[in-house]
N, C-alpha and C positions, 0 to 999 in steps of 0.2 A: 269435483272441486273439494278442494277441504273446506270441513263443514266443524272443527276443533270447537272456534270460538262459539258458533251457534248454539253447539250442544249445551258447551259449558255455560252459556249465560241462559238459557230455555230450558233444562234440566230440571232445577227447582221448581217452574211453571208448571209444568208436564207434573211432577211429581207433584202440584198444590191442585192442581186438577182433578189428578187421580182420587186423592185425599176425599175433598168435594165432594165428589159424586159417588163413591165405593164403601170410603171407610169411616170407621167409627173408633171413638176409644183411646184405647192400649193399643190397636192397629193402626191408627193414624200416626200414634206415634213411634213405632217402629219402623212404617212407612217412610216418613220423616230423617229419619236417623240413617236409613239407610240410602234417601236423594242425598243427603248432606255427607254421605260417605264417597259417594259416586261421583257428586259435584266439586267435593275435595282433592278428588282423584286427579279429574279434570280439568281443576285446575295449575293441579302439579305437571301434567303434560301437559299444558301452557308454559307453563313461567319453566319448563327443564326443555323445550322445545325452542326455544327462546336463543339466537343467537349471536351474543354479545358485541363478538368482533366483526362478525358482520356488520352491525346497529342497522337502522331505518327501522319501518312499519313493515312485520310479519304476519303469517297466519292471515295474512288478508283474505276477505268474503266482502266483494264486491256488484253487487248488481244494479248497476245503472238505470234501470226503466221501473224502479221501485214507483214512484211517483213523477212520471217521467215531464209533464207539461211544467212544473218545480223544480227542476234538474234536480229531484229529491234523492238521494240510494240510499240500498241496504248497505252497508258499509262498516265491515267489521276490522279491527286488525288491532295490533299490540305491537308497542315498542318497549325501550328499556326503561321508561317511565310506569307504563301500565302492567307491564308482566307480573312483575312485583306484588302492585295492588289488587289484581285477579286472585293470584296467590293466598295475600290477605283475606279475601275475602270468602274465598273457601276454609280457608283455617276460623276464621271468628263465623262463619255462618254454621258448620259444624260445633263449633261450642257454642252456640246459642242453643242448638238445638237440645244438647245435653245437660243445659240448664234449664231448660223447660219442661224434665223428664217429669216432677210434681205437679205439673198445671192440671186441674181437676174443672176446670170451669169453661165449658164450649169447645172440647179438646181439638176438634175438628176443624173448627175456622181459627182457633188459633195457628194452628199450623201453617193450613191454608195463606194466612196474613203473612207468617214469619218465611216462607218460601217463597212466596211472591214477593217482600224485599230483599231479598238475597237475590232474584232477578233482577231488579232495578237497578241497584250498585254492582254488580255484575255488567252490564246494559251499560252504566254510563263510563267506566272507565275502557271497554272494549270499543265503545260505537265511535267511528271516525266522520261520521255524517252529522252536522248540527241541529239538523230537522231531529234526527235517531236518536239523539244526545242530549236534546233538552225534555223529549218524551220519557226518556228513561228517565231523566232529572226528577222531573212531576211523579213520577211513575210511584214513587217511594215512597212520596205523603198519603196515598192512602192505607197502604198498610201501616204506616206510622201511625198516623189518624186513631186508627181503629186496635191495635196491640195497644197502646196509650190508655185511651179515654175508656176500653171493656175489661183489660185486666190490669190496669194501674191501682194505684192506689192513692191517696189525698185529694188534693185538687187536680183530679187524670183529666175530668172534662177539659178546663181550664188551659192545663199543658197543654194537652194533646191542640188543643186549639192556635193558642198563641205559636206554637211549632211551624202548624199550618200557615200563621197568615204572615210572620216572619219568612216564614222559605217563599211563599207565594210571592210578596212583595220582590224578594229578591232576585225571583223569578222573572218579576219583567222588568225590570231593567236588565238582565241578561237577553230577553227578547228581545227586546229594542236593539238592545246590540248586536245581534246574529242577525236582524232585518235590516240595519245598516251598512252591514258588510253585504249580504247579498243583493240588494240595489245600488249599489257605487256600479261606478263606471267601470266595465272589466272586469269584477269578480264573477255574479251572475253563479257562484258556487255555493253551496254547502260544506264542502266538505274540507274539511280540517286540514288535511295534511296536504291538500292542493293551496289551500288559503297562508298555510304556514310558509310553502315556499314563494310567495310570490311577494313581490313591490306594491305593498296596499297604497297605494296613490292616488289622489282624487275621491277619495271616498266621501259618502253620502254627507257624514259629521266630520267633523275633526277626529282627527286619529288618537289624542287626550281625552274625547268625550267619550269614545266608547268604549277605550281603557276603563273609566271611570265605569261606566255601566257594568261591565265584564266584571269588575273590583267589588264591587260593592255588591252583589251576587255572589262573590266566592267568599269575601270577607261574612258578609252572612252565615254561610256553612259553617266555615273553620273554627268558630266562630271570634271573629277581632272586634275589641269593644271601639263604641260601644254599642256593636250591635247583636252581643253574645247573649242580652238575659233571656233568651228564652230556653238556652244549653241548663241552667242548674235547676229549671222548674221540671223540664224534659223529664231529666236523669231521675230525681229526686220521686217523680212519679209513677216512671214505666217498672214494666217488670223486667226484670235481672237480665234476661236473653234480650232484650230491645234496648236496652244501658249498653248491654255490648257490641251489640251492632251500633247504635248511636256512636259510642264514642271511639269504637273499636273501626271503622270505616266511614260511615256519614259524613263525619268530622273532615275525611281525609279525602272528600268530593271539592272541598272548598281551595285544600292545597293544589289539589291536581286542576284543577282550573284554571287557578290559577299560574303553572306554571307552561300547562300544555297551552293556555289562550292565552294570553298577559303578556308572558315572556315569550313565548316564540314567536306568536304573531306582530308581536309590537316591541321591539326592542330596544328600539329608538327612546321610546313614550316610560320605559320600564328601568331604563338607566337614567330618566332625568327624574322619576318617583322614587328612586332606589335607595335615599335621606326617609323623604318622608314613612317610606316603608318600616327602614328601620326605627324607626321613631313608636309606630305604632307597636312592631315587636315587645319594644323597650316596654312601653306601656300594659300589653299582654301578660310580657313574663310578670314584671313587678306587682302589678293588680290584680292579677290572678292568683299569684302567689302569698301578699298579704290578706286578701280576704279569704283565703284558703284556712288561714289559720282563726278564723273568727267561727269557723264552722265546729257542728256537735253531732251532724248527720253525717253518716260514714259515707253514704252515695251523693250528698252535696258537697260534703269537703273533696273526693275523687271529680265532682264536675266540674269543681272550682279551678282543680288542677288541672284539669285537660283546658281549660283559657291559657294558663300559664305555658304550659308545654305545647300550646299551637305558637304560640308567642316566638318559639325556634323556629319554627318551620319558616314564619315570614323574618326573622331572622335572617336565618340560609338564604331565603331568596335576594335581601337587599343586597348582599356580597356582586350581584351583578353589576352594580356602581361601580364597580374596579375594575371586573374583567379580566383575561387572564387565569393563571392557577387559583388564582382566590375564589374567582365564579365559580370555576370548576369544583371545588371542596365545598363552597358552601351549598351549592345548589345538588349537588350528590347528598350531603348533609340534611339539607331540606327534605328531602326526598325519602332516606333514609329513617329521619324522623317520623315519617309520616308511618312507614311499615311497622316502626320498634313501638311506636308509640302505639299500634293498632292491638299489637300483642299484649304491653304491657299493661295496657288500662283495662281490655279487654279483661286480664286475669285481675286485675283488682273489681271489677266488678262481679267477677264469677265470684269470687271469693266472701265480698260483700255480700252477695244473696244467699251464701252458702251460712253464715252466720246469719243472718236473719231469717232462713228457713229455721234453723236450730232454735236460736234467743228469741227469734219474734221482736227484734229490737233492734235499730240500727244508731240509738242513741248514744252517746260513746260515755258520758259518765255514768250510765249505766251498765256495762259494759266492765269487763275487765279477769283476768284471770284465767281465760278461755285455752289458753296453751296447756294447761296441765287435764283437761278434757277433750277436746280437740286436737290432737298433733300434727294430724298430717294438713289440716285447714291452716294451723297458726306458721307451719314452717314454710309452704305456698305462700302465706300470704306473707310473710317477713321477703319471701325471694323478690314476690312482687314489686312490694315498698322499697328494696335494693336499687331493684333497675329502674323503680323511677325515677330516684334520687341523682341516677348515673353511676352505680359503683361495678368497678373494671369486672371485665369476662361476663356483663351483661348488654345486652343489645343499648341498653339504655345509654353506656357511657360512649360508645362507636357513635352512635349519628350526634349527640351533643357536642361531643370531642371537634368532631368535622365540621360541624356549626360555627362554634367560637375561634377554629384554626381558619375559616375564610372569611368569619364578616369581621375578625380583627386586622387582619391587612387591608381593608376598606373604611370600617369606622370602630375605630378601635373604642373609642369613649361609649357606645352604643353595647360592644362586645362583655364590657367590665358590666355596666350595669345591668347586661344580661347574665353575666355571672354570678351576681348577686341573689338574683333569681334561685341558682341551685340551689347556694347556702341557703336561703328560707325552705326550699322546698325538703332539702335534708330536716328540717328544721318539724316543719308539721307533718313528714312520714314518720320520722322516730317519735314526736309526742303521739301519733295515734297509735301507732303499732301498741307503745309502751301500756296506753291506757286499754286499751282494746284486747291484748291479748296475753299480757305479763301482769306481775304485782301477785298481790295475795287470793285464793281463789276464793271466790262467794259464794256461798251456802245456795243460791237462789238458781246456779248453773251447776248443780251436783248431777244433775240428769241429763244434762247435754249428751249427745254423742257424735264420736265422727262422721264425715263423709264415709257415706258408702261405695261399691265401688263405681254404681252408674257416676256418682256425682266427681270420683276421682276422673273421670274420661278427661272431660273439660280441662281443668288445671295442669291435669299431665302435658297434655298437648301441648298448652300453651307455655308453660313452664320449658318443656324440650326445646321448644323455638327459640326462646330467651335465651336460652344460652350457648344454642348452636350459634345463634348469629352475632351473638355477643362472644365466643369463641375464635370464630369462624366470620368473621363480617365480611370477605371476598364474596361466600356466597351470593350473597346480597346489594352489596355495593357496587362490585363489578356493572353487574346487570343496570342498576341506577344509572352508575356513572356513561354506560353507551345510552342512556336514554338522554343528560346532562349533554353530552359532547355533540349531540345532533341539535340539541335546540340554539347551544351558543354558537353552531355554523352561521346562525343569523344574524348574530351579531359583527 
């Protein structure tokens, strides 16, 4: 049996075990770099194995008698929805790791922690079984937990905490909902992709209620206010490699939730929320985007902005209201946002740790001048600030484009005010860039120096993807869009 996805999602485990019990050090972390090299790999022969025009669920690893009196399975598989974010998560789990190359304190379980979450997100966008799929869910708070609250910084206890009992909460009301669907009458399944095709009828609750349960569980992740404040204490405390996976992936467990449970299973329930959806988008982009600009911390103004830029993604999704080519674009858009978005934040927080390794300061009016010591840090991170903003031949401006091209043939009044959104967000990348790394240089960074070349790995990487995909968006889209076209057969 093909055994593709197993590896790829157990790979890191294996390797954080190894770690564990063998090594020490400078070997841990070489160890490390090279699971996340191999797991990289592996993920690329996922998401290039991947066959678009075919569509459905691939690479399937099915074994029925997993738990067998629970009609529980192992149940693995990928469609044009998750290819992608496997993808993802081999790219930002390998530049986590290379932003970690300075960690001096417990080097060994940090690793051990940061490989063992690269299994969990791994784990839940692969697992087609909902028993499989909420274990991985949980699976990720405690290496969050523990990379947080031992090598954060400010109030990490605190974070690390509120993190916890935010995801946990949201947690069972997800529960409740997956025990609902498996006691109705006639399901008696777990698993996803049997559950997706069938006539949910008669179910345990109303088929609104556990929309709602399922909603308010993924809204949590993505994070939609208002139940996002635990996202800028998060960001603001962890270390550099745990801000990237947070917002580089974590963030994009709440989209994918939502549109593999939400919209497929209930599509009925998901066209008459498909107002209120966009409503809340509305509220994301704009709230996220002005209090962005209130900010003077370089890692809570970027967490401010990943509220705002999750704000598309439910965006994208509300375009299901209309139906038709509009679904079609915005919900590829949705989709798409989630992977550009994974890259692009991902490298602005590489970039931020790479200037606070340097400055020891991520305070932005002190701060300033850093490009004429720095070069190859300040011209990364200008690229970065580009595609956030959405400017063309980066990934950024492809998935926004397809955003506002399908929830404006649905609600177009929703679509304007989300474009609004950009203008501010242009608005507080060029004031920070400007302050942060242009103007007159200060006497007190005459010692800086640049990235070296470990710490170029990271940036390159992610830099190269920005603009392939932003080039080149078939890549990418393609593949989305057969994962798009199988869920609105439900419709």
């Amino acid at each position: 049996m093909n055994l593709v996805l197993t590896v790829t999602v157990f790979l890191p485990l294996i390797g954080a075990v190894i770690i564990g019990l063998l090594l020490q050090g400078h070997r841990a972390r070489l160890f490390a770099a090279l699971v996340g090299i191999a797991d990289l790999l592996m993920a690329i022969l996922v998401f290039s194995s991947y066959e678009s025009e075919q569509g459905g669920f691939q690479l399937v690893e099915r074994f029925s008698n997993w738990i067998p009196f629970l009609n529980v399975e192992y149940y693995l598989a990928v469609d044009g929805l998750s290819a992608p974010l496997i993808l993802l998560t081999g790219l930002l789990g390998l530049a986590a790791i290379y932003s970690s190359w300075h960690v001096q304190e417990r080097v060994k379980e940090y690793f051990v922690w940061l490989l063992l979450l690269q299994t969990a997100v791994m784990g839940v966008f692969a697992a087609q079984d909902f028993v499989l799929f909420f274990i991985f869910w949980e699976l990720e708070l405690i290496p969050m937990y523990f990379l947080i609250s031992i090598w954060g910084s400010g109030r990490k206890s605190y974070s690390a905490m509120k993190f916890v009992v935010f995801t946990l909460v949201g947690s069972a009301f997800m529960l409740v909902g997956i025990l609902a669907l498996y006691f109705s009458a006639g399901v008696g399944s777990f698993a996803i992709s049997d559950l997706i095709n069938l006539e949910l009828e008669n179910l345990y609750l109303p088929s609104q209620l556990i929309f709602a349960l399922f909603f308010v569980a993924f809204a949590v992740k993505l994070p939609v206010w208002p139940v996002h404040t635990w996202l800028p204490d998060a960001h603001t405390d962890a270390p550099t490699a745990v801000s990237v996976m947070l917002a580089g992936v974590l963030l994009k467990m709440g989209g994918y939730g939502l549109m593999r449970v939400n919209v497929s299973m209930f599509p009925d329930v998901a066209q008459e929320a498909a107002y209120l959806i966009a409503v809340l988008a509305v509220v994301n982009i704009l709230y996220g985007a002005m209090v962005t600009f209130r900010q003077n911390d370089l890692k809570r103004l970027i967490a401010f902005s990943s509220i705002s830029h999750m704000g598309y993604v439910l965006l994208g999704i509300s375009s299901i209201g209309g139906l038709g080519s509009a679904s079609a674009i915005g919900l590829t858009g949705a989709a798409m946002q989630m992977f550009t978005h994974g890259t692009i934040t991902g490298l602005l927080f590489v970039m931020v740790g790479l200037v606070y390794d340097k400055a020891h300061t991520r305070y932005i009016p002190d701060l300033g001048g850093l490009a004429s010591r720095m070069p190859f840090v300040a011209v990364t991170f200008v690229i970065a600030g580009m595609a956030s903003l959405g400017l063309p031949i980066t990934s950024g401006f492809v998935s926004e484009a397809m955003i506002f091209m399908g929830a404006f043939q649905v609600y177009s009044l929703m679509t304007v005010l989300g474009v609004i959104g950009i203008l501010v967000t242009a608005g507080y990348i060029l004031w920070a860039l400007q302050r942060t790394l242009f103007g007159p240089t200060l006497p007190r960074w005459d010692q800086l120096s640049d990235a070296n070349l470990i710490e170029r790995v990271a940036p390159t990487l992610l830099v190269a993807v920005i603009l392939l995909v932003g080039i080149y968006p078939a890549l990418i889209s393609d593949v989305f869009r057969s994962g798009v076209n199988e869920i609105l057969l439900g419709f």
